[in-house]
matplotlib code that plots the C-alpha trace (Angstrom):
import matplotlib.pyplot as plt

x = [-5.5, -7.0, -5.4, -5.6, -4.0, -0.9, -0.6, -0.5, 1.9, 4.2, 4.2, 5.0, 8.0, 9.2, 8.4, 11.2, 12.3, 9.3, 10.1, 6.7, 4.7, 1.3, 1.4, -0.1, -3.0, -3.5, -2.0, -4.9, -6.0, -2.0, -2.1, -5.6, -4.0, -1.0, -1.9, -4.7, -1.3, 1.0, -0.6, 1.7, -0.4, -1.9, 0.4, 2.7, -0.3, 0.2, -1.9, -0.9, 1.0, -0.7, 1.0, 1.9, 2.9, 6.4, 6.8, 7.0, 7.3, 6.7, 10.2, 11.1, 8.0, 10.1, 13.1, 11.0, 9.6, 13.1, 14.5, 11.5, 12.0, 15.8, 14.9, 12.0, 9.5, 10.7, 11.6, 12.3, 12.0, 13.5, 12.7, 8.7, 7.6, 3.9, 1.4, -2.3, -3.2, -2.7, -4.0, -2.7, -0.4, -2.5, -3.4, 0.6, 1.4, -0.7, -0.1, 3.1, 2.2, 0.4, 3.9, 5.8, 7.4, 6.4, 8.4, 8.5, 10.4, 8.9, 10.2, 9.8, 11.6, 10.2, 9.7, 11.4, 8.6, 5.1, 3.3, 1.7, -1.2, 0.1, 3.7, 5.9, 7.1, 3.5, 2.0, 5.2, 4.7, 1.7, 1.5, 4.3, 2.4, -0.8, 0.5, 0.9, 4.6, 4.7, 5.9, 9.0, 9.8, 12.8, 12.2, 13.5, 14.0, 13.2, 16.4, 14.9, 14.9, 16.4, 17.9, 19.2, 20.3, 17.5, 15.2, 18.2, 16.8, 13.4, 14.1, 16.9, 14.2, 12.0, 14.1, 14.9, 11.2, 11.0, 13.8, 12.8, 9.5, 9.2, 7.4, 10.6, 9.3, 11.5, 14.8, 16.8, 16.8, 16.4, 17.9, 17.3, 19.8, 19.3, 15.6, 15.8, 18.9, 20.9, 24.1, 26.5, 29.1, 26.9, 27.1, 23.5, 24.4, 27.4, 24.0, 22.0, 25.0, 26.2, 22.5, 22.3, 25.7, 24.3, 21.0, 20.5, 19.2, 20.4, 18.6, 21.3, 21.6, 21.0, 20.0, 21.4, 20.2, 23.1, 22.8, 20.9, 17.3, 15.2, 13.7, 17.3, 16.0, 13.0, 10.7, 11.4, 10.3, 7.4, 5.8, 8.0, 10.3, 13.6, 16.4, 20.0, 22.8, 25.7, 28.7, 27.8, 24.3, 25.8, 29.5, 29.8, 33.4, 31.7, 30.3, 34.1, 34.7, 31.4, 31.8, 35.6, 34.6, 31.5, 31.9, 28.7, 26.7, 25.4, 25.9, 23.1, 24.1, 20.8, 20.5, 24.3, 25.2, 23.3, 22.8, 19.0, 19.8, 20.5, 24.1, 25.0, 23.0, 25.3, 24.6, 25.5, 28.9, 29.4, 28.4, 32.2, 30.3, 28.8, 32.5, 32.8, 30.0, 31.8, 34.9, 33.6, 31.8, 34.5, 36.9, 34.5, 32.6, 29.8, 28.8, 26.0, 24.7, 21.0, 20.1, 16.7, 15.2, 18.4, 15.8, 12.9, 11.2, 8.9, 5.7, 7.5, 9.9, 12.7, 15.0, 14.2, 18.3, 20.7, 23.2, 22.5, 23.5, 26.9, 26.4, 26.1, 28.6, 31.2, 29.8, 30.6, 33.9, 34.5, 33.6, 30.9, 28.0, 27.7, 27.3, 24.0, 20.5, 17.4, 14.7, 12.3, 11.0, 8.3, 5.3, 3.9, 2.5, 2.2, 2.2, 5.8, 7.0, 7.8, 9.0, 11.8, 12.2, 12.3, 15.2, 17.2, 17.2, 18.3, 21.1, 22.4, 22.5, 24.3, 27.0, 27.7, 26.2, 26.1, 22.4, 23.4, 24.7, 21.6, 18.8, 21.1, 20.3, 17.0, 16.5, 19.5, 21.2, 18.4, 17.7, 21.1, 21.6, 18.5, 19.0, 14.5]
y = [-22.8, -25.6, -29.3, -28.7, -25.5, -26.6, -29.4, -27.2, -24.6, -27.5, -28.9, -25.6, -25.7, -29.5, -28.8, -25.9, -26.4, -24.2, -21.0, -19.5, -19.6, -18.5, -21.8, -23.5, -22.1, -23.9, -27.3, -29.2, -27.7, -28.0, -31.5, -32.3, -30.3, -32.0, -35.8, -34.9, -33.2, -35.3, -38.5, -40.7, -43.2, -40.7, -38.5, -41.8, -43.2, -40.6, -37.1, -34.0, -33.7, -31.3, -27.8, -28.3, -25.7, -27.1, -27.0, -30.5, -32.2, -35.0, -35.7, -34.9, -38.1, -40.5, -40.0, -40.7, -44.3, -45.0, -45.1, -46.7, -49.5, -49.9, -49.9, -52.8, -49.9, -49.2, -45.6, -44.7, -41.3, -41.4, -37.8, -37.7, -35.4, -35.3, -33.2, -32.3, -34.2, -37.7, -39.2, -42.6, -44.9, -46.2, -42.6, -41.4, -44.5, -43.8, -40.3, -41.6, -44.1, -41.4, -39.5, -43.1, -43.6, -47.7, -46.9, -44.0, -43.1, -40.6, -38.6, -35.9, -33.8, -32.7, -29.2, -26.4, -23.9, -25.5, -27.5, -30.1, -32.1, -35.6, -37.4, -37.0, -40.9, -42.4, -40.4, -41.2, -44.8, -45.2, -44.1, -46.4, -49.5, -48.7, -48.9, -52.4, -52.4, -49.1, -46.7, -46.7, -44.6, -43.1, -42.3, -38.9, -37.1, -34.1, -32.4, -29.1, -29.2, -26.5, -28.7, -32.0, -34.0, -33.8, -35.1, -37.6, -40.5, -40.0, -39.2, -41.8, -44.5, -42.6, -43.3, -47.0, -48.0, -47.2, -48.6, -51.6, -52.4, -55.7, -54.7, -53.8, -50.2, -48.1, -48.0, -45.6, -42.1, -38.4, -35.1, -31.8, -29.3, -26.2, -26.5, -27.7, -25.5, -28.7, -28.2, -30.7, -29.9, -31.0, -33.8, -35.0, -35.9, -38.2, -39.8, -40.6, -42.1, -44.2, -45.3, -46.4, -48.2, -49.8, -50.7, -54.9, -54.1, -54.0, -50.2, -48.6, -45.3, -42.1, -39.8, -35.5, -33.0, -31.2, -27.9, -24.4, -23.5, -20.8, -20.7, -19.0, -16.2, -14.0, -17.1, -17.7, -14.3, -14.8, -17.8, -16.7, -19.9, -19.9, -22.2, -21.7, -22.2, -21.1, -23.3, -25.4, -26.7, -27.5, -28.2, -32.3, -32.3, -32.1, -35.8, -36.8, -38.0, -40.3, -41.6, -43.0, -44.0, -45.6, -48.0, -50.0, -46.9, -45.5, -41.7, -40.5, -36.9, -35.5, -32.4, -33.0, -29.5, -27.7, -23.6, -23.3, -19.7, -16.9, -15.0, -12.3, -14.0, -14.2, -17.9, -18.5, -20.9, -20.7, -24.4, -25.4, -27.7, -29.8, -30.0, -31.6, -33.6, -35.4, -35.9, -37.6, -40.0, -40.6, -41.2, -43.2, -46.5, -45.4, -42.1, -41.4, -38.4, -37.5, -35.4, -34.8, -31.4, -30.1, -30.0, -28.4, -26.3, -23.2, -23.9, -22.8, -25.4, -23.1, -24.5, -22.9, -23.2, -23.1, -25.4, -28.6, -29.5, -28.7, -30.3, -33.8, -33.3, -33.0, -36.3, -38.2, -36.3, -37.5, -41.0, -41.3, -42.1, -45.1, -43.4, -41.5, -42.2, -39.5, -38.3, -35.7, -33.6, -32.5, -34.3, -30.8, -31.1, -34.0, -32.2, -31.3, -34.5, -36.1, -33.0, -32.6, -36.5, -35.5, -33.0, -34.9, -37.4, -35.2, -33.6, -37.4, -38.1, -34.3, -35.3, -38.8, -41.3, -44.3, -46.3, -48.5, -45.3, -43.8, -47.3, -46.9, -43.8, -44.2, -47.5, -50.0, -47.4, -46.8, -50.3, -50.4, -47.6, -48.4, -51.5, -52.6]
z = [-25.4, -27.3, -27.6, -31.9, -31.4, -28.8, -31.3, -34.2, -32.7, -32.1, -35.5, -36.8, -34.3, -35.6, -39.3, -39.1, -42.5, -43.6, -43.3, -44.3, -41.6, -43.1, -45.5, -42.2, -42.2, -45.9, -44.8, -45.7, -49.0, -50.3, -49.2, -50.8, -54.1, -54.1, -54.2, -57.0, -59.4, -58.5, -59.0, -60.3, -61.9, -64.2, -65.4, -66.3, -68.1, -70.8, -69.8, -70.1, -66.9, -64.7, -63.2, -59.8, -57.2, -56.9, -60.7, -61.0, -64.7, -66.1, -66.9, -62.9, -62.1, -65.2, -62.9, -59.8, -61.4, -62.3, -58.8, -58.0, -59.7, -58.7, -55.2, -55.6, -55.1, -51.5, -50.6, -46.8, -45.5, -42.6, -41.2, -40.5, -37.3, -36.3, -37.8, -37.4, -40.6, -39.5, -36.0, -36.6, -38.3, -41.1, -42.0, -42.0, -44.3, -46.7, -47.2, -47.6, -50.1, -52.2, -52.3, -53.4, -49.8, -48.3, -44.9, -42.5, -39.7, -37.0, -34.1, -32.1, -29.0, -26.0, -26.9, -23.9, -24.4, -25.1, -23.0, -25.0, -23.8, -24.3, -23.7, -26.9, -27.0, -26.3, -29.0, -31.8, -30.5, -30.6, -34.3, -35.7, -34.0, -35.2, -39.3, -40.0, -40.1, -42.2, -40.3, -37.2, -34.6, -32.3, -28.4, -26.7, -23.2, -21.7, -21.5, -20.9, -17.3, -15.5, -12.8, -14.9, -11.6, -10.4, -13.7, -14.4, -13.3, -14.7, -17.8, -18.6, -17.6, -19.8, -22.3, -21.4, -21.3, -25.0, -26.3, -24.4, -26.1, -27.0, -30.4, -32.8, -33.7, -31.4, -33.7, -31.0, -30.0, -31.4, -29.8, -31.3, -29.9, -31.6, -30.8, -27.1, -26.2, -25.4, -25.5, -27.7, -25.0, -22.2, -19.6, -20.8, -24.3, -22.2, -19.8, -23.2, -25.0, -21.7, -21.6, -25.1, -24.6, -21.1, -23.4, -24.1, -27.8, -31.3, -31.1, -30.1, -32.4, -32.2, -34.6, -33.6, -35.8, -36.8, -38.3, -38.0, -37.9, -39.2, -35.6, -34.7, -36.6, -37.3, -37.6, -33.8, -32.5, -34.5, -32.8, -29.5, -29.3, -28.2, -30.5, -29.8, -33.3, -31.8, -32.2, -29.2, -30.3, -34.2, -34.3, -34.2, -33.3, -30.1, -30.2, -31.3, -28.3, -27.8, -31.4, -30.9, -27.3, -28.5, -32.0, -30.8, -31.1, -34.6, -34.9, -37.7, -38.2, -39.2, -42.1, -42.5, -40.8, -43.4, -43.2, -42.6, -42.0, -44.6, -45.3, -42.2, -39.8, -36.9, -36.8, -40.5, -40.0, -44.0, -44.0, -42.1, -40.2, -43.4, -43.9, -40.4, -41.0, -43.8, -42.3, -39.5, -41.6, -43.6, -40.6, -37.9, -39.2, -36.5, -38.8, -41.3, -42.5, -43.5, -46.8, -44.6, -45.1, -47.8, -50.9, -49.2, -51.9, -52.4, -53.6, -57.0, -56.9, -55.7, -53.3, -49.7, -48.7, -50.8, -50.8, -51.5, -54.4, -53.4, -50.2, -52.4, -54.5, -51.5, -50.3, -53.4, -53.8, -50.4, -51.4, -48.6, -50.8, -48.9, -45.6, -46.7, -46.6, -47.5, -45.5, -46.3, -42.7, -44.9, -43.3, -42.3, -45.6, -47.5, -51.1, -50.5, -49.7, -53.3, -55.0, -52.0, -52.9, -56.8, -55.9, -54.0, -57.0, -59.1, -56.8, -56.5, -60.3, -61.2, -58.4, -60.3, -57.6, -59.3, -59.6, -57.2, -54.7, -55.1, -54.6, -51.3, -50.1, -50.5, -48.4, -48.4, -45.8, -43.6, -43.1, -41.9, -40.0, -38.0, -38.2, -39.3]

ax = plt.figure().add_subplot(projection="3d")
ax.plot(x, y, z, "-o")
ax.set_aspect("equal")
plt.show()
């Protein structure tokens, strides 16, 4: 097998959030057709707006250049994987800057089932210190190992030899349960967490994803991978115990235990662990929560999960607005970056954040969270 196709297949794996799998195969002609229809420049110069795929408007971009200029034209998205249409850092920033994003964050896991052809840390390294500042990074492990004890060692140095670099553009550390059948329950999320805690750096966060996949379902057979979304891979009540044990550690509960799986799937949890999600932010000081991959659309502009909208809603009802921050994980394909971005605008301003909540999603909390 190829090195472009092993890399491709494992995109497809990390960009779960599309659950189409044939829109691949047209990655680079959507992301060519994007940035020509949604170029901001000249539809807010006065044309005709042009018809995108995502059904974006031209009122939808006047919202978009207001948040802009609240936030000092600085959006983060801090939920970038790796994909085949970027090599390097200067390319991934500015794809991002032709979407209206100045700051990236990237990260990948080590995947359980494919073999890729290069180490996962060098190559999401090597990308963020290759973009002039632009774009960030979080390490990982292989937790995939069949015998932990006896990979212990080597990969919690692993770990520690990227959070160590001396260049400030590993921010901390990724897990993806559900996609590496990692238990939350496990003694290896308590070895990463003492590590981080044992770590001399202000990088000490780590960032879970918390929620289903579509790769739990149908879309898994498909490409033959193997994700776990039972209660032990997505409940957070699990990590309770690290997050009261461990106030020096930031918890970033990615996707915010959204349902990336439909109604009757036996690992639809009715979107109970959202609820959990919020109550541990609201409770610990040590908890965020990510709006990352929530707004994912159809190339029609209809929402790929449902549920968002209401997921926002019980955030600012829960007065954690301040414990938020936005990322897309649509850097698959870069024409669906800004109109997940649009969305998740607009979810913010129907649930009544305030201008000021909203500038803060969008980059004040990151910055914190990660601490840039």
């Amino acid at each position: 097998m190829s090195m472009k196709l092993l890399h491709l297949i494992f995109a497809i794996a990390l960009c779960w959030t599309n659950n189409n799998a044939a829109a691949f195969s047209h990655q680079k002609a959507f992301s060519n057709f994007g940035t020509s229809l949604l170029s901001h420049t000249n539809v807010l110069g006065g044309a005709t707006p042009p018809q995108t795929d995502y059904n974006v408007t031209r009122e939808d971009l006047e919202v978009l250049d207001n948040e802009l200029k609240h936030c000092g034209g600085e959006i983060i998205d801090a939920h970038l994987h790796t994909a085949p249409w970027f090599n390097n850092g200067e390319e991934l920033a500015a794809g991002l800057a032709e979407n209206s994003i100045s700051i990236g964050l990237l990260y990948d896991p080590y995947p359980k089932q494919v073999n890729l052809p290069y180490d996962v840390n060098t190559k999401v390294h090597s990308i963020a210190s290759s973009s002039n500042g632009k774009i960030f990074c979080l390490a990982s492990l292989n937790t995939t190992h069949d015998n932990w004890e006896e990979h212990r060692q080597t990969e919690l140095d692993r770990l520690r030899s990227f959070l160590s670099k001396k260049d400030g553009c590993v921010l901390g550390v990724k897990l993806a349960p559900p996609h590496t059948c990692l238990p939350l329950t496990s003694n290896i999320i308590g070895d990463i967490v003492e590590t981080l805690h044992c770590h001399d750096g202000n990088n000490k966060v780590i960032a879970i994803h918390i929620g289903t996949t579509p790769f739990c379902g149908p879309l898994g057979k498909q490409f033959g991978l193997k994700c776990l979304c039972g209660d032990e891979y997505v409940n957070p009540r699990h990590l309770e115990r690290y997050i009261s044990n461990y106030p020096d550690i930031t918890f970033a509960l990615l996707h915010s235990g959204h349902e990336f799986l439909p109604p009757g799937d036996d690992c639809f949890h009715n979107f109970k662990y959202t609820d959990e999600c919020i109550a541990l932010a609201k409770k610990y000081p040590n908890v965020y929560l990510s709006l990352s991959a929530i707004f994912a659309l159809h190339p029609d502009g209809k929402l790929k999960y449902p549920g968002g909208f209401e997921t926002v809603r019980k955030m600012k009802e829960a007065d954690i607005a301040h414990k938020v921050f936005w990322g897309s994980d649509q850097s698959f394909n870069t024409a669906s970056i800004r109109p997940a971005l649009i969305v998740s605008i607009k979810a913010m301003i129907e649930a009544g954040f305030t201008q000021e909540e909203r500038t803060w999603t969008l980059n004040g909390c990151t910055r914190k969270v990660f601490r840039f």
